[in-house]
matplotlib code that plots the C-alpha trace (Angstrom):
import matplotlib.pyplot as plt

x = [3.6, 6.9, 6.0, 8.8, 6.8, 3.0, 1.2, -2.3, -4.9, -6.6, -10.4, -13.0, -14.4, -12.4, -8.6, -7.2, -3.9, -1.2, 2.1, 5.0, 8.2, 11.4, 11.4, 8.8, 6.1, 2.9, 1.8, -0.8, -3.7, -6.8, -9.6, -9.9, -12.4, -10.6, -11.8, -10.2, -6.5, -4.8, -5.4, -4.3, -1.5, -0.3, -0.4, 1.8, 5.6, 7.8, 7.5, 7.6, 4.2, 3.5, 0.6, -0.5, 0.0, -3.0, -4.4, -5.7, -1.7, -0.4, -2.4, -1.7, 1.9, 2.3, 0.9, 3.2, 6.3, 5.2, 4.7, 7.8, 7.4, 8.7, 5.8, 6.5, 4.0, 4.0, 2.6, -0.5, 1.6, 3.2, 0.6, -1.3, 1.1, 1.0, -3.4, -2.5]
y = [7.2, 7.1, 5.6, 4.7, 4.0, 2.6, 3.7, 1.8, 1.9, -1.1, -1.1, -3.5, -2.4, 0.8, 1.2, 4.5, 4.5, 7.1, 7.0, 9.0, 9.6, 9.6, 13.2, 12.1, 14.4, 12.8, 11.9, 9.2, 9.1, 7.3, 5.5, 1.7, -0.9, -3.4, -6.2, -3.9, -3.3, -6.8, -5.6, -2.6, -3.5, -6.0, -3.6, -0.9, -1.0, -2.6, -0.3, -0.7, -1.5, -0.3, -0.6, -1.7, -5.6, -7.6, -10.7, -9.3, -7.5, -10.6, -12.0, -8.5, -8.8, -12.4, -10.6, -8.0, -10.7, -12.5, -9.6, -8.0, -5.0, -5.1, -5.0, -3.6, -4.0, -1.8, -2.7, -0.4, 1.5, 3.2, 3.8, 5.9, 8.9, 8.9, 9.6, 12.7]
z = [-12.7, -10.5, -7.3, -5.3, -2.1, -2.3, 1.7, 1.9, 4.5, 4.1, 5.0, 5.1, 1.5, 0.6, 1.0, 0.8, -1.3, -1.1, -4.0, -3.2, -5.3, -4.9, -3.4, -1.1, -2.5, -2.8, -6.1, -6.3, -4.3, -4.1, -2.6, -4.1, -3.6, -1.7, -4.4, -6.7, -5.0, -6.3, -9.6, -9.0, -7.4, -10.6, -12.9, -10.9, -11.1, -8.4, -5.6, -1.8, -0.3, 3.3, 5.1, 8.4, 10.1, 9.8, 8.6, 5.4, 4.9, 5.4, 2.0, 0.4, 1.0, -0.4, -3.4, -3.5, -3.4, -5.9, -8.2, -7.7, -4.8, -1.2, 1.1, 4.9, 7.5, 10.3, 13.9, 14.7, 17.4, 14.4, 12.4, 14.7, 14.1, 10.6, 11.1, 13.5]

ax = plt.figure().add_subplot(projection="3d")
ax.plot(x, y, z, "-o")
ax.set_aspect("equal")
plt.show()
């Protein structure tokens, strides 16, 4: 698939997922079931994982260690740009 950089929006039962390449053009994107996104997220290639800080990040992004991507969490004072 190529995904150099994995953007999600987590939700409380849909996240919206958003792959980028290399180039930065978008080339994945997605809604997932949030019961669904570990799975997901095992199967996809080591990537970086950003999404925004929260207490259910912070659980996703243990994940991500573990299985080999680089998670960054973003405070929400940075996020709200990316929205606009």
């Amino acid at each position: 698939m190529g995904i150099e950089v994995l953007g999600i929006d987590l939700g409380k039962t849909v996240c919206s997922l958003a792959g980028l390449d290399a180039t930065g053009a978008v080339v994945y994107r997605k809604r997932l079931q949030r019961h669904r996104l570990l799975d997901f997220l095992e199967g996809l290639d080591p990537c970086i994982v950003a999404m925004e800080a929260c207490g259910g990040a912070h659980h996703i992004g243990r994940f991500c260690l573990q299985h080999g991507h680089e998670p960054r969490l973003m405070s929400p004072l940075y996020v709200r740009p990316y929205v606009k």
